[in-house]
C-alpha positions as CSV (number, residue, x, y, z in Angstrom):
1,X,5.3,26.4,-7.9
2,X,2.2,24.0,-8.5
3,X,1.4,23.0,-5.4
4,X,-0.9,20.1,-6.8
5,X,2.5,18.7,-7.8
6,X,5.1,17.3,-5.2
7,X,8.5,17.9,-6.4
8,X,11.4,16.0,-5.0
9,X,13.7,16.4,-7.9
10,X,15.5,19.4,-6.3
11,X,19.3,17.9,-6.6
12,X,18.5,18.5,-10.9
13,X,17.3,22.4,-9.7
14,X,15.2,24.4,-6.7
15,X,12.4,26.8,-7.7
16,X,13.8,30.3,-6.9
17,X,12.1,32.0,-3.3
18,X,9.9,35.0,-3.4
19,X,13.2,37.3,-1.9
20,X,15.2,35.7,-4.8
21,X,12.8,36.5,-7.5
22,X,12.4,40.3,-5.8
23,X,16.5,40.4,-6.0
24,X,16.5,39.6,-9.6
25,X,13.3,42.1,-10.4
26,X,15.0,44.8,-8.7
27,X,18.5,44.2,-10.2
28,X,16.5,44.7,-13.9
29,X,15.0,47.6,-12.8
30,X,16.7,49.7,-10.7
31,X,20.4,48.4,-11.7
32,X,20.7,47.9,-15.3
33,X,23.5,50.2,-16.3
34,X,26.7,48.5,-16.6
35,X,29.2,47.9,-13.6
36,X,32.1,49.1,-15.4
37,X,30.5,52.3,-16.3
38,X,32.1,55.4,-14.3
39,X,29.4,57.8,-14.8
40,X,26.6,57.7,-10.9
41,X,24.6,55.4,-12.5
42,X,27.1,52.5,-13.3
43,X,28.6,53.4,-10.1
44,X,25.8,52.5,-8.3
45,X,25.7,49.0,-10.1
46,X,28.8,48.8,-9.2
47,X,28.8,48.9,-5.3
48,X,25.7,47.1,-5.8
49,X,28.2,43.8,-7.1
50,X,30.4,44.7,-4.6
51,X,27.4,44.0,-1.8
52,X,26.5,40.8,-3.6
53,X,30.7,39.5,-3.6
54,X,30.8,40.3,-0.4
55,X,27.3,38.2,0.6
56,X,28.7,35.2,-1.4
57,X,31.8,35.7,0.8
58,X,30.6,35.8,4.2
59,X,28.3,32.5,3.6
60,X,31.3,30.7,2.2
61,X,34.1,31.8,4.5
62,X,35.9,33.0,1.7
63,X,37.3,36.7,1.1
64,X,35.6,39.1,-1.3
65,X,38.6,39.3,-3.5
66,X,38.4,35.4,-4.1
67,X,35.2,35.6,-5.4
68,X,34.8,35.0,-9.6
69,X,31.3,35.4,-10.6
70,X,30.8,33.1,-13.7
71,X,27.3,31.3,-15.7
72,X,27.3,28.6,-13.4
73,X,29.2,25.6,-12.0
74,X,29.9,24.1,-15.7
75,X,31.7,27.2,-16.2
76,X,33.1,26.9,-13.4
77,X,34.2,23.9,-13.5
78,X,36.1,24.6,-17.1
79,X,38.2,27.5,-15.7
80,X,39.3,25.1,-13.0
81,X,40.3,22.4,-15.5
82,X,41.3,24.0,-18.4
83,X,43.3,26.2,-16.4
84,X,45.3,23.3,-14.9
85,X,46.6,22.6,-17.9
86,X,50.3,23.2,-18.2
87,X,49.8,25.0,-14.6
88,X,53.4,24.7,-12.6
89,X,54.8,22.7,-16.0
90,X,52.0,20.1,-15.4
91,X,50.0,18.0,-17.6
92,X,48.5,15.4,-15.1
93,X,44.4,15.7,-14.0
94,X,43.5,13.5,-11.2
95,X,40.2,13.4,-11.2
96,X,37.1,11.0,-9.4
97,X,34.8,8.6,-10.7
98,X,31.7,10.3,-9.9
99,X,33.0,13.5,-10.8
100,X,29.5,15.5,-12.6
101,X,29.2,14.1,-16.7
102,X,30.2,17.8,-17.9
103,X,33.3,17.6,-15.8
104,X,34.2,14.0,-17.3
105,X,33.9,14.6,-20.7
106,X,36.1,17.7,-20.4
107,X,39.0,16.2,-18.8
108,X,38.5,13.3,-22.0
109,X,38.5,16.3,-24.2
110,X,41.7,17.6,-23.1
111,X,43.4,14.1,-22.9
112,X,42.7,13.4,-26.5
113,X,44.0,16.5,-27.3
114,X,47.0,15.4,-25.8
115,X,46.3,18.4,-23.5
116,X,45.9,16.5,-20.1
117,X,47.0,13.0,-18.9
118,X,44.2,11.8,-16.4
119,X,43.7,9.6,-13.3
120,X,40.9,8.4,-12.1
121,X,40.3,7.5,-8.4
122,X,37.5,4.7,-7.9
123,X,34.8,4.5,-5.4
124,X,34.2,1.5,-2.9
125,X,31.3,-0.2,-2.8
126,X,29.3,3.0,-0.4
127,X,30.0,5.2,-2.9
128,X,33.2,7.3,-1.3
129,X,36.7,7.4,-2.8
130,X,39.0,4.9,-2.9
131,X,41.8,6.8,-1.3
132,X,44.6,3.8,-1.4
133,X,43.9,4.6,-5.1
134,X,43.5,8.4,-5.0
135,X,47.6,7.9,-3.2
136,X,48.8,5.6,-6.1
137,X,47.4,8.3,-8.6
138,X,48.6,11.5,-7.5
139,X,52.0,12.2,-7.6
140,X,54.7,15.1,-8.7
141,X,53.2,15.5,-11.9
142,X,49.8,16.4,-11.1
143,X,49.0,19.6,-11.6
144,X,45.0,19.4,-10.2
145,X,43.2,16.3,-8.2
146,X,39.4,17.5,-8.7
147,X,36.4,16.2,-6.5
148,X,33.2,17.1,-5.7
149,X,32.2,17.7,-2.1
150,X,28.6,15.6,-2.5
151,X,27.8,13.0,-5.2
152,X,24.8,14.4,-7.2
153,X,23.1,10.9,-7.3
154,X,23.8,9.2,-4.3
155,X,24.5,12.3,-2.1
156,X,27.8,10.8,-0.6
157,X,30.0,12.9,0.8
158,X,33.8,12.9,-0.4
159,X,36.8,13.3,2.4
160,X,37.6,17.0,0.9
161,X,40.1,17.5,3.4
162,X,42.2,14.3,3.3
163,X,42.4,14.8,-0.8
164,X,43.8,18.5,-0.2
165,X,46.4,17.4,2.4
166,X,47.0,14.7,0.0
167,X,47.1,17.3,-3.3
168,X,49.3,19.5,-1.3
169,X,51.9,17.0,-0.3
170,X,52.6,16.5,-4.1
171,X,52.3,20.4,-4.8
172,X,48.9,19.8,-6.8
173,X,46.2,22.2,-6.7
174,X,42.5,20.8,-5.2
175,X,39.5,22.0,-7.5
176,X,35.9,20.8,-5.8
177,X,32.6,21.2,-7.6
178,X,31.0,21.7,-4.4
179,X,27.2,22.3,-6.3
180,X,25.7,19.6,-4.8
181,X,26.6,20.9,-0.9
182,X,26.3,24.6,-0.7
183,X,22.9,25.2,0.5
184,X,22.6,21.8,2.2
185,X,25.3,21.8,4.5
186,X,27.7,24.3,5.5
187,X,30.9,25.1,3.8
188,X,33.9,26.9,4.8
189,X,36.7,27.3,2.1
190,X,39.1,28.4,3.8
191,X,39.3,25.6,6.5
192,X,38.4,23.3,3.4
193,X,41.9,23.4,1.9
194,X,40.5,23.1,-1.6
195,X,42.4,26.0,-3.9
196,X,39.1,26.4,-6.3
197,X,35.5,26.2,-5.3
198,X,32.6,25.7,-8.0
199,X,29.0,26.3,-7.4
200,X,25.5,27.2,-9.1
201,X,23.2,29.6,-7.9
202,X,20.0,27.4,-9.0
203,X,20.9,24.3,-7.0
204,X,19.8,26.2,-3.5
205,X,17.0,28.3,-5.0
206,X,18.9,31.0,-6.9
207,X,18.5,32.0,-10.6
208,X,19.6,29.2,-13.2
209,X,22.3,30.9,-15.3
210,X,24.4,32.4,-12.7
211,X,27.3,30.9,-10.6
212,X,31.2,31.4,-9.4
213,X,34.6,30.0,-8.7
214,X,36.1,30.9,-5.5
215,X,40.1,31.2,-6.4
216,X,42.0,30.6,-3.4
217,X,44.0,34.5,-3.3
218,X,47.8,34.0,-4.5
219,X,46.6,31.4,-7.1
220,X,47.4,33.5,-10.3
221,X,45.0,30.8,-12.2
222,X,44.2,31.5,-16.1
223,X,41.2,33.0,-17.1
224,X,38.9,30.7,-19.6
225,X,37.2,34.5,-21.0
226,X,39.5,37.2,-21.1
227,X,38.6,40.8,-20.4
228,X,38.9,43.7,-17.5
229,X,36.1,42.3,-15.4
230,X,36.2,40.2,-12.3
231,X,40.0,40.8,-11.9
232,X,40.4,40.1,-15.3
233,X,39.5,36.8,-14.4
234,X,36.5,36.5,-16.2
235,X,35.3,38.9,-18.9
236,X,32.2,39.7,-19.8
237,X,29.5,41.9,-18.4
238,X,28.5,40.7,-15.5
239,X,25.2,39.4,-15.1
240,X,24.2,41.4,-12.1
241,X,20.3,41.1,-11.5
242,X,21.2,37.0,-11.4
243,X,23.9,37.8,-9.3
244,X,21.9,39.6,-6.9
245,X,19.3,36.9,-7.0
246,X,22.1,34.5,-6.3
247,X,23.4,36.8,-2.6
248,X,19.8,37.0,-2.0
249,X,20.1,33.1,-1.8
250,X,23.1,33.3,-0.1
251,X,21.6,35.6,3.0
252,X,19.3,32.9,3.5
253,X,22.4,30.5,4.5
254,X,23.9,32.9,6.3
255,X,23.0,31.1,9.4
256,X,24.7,30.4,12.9
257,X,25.5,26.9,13.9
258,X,23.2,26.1,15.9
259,X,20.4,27.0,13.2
260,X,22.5,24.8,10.5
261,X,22.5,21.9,13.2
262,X,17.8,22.3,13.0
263,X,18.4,23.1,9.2
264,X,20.3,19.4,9.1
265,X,18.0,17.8,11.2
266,X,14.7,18.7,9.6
267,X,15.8,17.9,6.3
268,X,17.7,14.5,7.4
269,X,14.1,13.5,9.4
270,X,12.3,14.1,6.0
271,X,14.7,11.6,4.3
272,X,14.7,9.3,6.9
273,X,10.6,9.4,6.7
274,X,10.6,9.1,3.2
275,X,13.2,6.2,3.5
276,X,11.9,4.1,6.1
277,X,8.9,4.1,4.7
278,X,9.0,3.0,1.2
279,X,11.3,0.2,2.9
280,X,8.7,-0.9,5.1
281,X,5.7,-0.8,2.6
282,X,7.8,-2.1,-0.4
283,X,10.5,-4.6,0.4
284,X,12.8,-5.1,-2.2
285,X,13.4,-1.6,-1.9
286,X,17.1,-0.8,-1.8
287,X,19.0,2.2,-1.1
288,X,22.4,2.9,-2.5
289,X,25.0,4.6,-0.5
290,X,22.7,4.1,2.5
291,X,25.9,3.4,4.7
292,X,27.9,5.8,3.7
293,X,27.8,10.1,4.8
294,X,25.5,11.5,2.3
295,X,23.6,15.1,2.3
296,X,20.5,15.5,4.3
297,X,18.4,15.4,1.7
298,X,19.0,12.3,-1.0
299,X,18.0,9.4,-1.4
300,X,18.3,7.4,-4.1
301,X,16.7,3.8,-4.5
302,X,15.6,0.9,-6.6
303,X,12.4,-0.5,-6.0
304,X,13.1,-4.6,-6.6
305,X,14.1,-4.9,-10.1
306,X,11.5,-2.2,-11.8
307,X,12.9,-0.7,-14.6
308,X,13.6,3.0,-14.1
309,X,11.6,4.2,-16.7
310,X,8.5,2.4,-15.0
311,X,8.4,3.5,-11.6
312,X,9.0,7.3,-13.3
313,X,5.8,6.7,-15.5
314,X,3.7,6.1,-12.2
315,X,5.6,8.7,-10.4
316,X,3.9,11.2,-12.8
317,X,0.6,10.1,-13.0
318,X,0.7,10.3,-9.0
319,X,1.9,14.0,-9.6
320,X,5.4,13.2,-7.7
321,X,8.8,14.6,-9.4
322,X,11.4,12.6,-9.2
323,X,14.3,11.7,-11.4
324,X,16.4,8.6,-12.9
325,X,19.4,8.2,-11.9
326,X,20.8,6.4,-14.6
327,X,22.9,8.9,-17.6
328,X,20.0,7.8,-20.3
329,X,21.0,7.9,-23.6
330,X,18.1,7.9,-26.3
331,X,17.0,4.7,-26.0
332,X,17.1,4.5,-22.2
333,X,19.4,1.6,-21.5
334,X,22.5,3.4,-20.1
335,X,23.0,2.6,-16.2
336,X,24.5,5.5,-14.2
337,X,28.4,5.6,-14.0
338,X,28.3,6.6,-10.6
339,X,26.5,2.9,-9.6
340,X,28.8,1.1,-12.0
341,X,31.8,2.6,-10.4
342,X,30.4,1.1,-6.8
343,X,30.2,-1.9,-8.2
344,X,26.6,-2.4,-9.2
345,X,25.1,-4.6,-11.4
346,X,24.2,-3.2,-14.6
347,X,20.4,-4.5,-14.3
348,X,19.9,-3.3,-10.9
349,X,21.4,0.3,-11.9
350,X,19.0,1.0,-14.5
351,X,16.5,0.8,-11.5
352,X,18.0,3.7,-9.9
353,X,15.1,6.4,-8.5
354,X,16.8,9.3,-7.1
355,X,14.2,11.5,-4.5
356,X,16.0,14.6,-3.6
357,X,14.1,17.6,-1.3
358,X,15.1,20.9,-0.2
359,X,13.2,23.6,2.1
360,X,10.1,23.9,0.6
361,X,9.6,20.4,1.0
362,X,6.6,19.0,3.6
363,X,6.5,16.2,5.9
364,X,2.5,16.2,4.6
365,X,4.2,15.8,1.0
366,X,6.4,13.3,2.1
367,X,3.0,11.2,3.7
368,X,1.4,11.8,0.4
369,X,4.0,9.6,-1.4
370,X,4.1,7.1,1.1
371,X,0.5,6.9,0.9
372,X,-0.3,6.7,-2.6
373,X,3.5,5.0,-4.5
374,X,3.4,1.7,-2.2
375,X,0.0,1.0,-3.8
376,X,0.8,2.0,-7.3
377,X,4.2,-0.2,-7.1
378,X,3.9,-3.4,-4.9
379,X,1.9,-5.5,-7.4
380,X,4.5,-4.5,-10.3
381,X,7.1,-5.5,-7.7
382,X,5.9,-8.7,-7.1
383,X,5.0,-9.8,-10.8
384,X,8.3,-8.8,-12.0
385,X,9.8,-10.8,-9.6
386,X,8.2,-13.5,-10.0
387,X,8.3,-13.5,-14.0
388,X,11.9,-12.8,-13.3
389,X,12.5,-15.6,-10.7
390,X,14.6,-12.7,-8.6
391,X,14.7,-13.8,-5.0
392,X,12.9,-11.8,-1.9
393,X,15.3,-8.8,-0.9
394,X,14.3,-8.3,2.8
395,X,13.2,-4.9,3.8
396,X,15.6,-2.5,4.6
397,X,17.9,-3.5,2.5
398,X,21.0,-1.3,1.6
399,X,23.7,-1.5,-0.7
């Protein structure tokens, strides 16, 4: 990692940890023979997957056997869905608003092959469900409600276990794309009452490439790949040095409560120090979802009425990662869906700046940009405001 650089774009991927990249190295080196094999050496691959299911087990409060080792969340997340379909004689997909863009244009996929009908439960104005909605939508003839756990922009937390005792009521299944929260805040699945769990390796310092679906054990669910591996649940080879990469991530998260609790904290006082001090340096700053129960370590602003693209040029000369939050399309004038569906303005989405840390970040990193971004952004604020005729937001503003 360059440490001349600060990154803060760690919701979009984490750079892998020395024990991580030492998992992978040995998995290439010492375990390369296939796990399927019977002869000593695939054998020993072998119990070496076992050890790594059963890691990825104990950190998620799952059993071995429910464990489905797939490419990553996207594949993940099309098992879950495309599985649904016809599942219990059901068509319907209930799904959320800030459901992940790869999970969206599936379940449009299936509907206009007249595969799926769907649902879609709004958000309020913090950026949570709207659950008088999410009550109206699902019904008998939903086969799966699907949610993620943490909004990938905004961080927001989603009510998890009020949409699986609502799911359940109406004998639907609960799928949750829980990539955003695993890593950042404990998980247990089976207190979580969601039936699939989907998840990505990279998004808490893992290997990119490398993921799984937990399968809640009973739930004879349809395999996307077919083939003898992974219960039949997945075919393919598996990809064991990612996969011991990914339990050597998991180890790491493998922690009592009490060291989640200082975990939280330190990662929530970061935010809040990156937070409170843009706002008090730059007024006009705003902070969406700042209200609401987000992860520790989010935070996604606008600064005034500064295009996206603008305060992401000055970002980079300053060395600082960061990322929009807006779905850009080619020409860079597409506001995130996540903001429209709170209600925001399309002008003030396309200002969106999301900051996102993880465990390598610093509070001396964290000073850095406090130090050097109020300087290179206060005198754009104010011109454009004034060119604009946009009125003082006062500091601390949230939306």
């Amino acid at each position: 990692m360059n440490t001349d650089r600060i990154y803060l774009d760690n919701n979009a991927t984490t750079a892998p940890t020395a024990d991580v990249m030492g998992a992978v190295a040995h998995g290439l080196i010492k375990h390369w023979a296939n796990p399927s094999s019977p002869h000593a050496m695939g054998q020993e691959a072998r119990q070496a997957l076992m050890q790594a299911r059963t890691q990825l087990a104990r950190m998620l409060g799952c059993k071995p056997a429910e464990v489905v080792f797939t490419s990553g969340a996207t594949e993940s997340n099309h098992i879950a869905l495309r599985g649904a379909v016809g599942f219990n004689g059901r068509q319907g997909l209930v799904l959320s608003a800030a459901e992940h863009a790869g999970v969206q244009k599936l379940a449009r996929h299936l509907a206009q092959r007249q595969q799926a009908n769907l649902g879609w439960i709004g958000l309020t104005p913090e950026g949570t469900l709207d659950m008088a909605q999410a009550r109206d939508l699902v019904t008998p003839h939903v086969a799966l409600v699907s949610v993620m756990a943490a909004n990938n922009e905004t961080g927001v937390l989603m009510p998890i276990g009020e949409m699986a005792r609502l799911a359940h009521a109406q004998g639907a299944m609960l799928h949750v794309d829980a990539t955003q929260l695993i890593g950042k805040l404990p998980f247990d699945f089976d207190k979580s009452g969601a039936d699939l769990v989907s998840l990505s390796a990279h998004k808490f310092h893992g290997p990119k490439g490398v993921g799984a679906l937990i399968v809640r054990q009973g739930l004879n669910w349809p395999a996307l790949y077919q083939g003898s591996q992974e219960r039949a649940r997945r075919g393919g080879t598996e990809n064991l040095p990612g996969i011991l990469g990914l339990a050597a991530a998991t180890e790491r998260l493998t922690m009592a409560p009490q060291a989640w609790f200082q975990h939280m904290a330190s990662q929530t006082r970061l935010r809040d120090q990156l937070e409170q001090g843009l706002l008090s340096r730059l007024p006009g700053t705003v902070v969406f979802g700042g209200e609401a129960t987000r992860l520790p370590n989010t935070s996604y602003l606008r600064f005034g009425h500064l295009h996206a693209d603008v305060v992401l040029q000055r970002l980079e000369r300053l060395g600082i990662m960061a990322s929009s939050g807006a779905a850009c399309s080619a020409s860079g004038n597409e506001p995130s869906f996540v903001l429209s569906a709170m209600g925001i303005p399309r002008e003030e989405a396309l200002c969106a700046i999301r900051f996102s840390l993880s465990i390598q970040t610093t509070s001396a990193q964290i000073q850095t940009v406090l130090d050097r971004l109020p300087a290179e952004l206060a005198p754009l604020m104010a011109e454009h405001a004034a060119a604009a005729g946009h009125p003082a937001f006062p500091s601390g503003a949230f939306a």
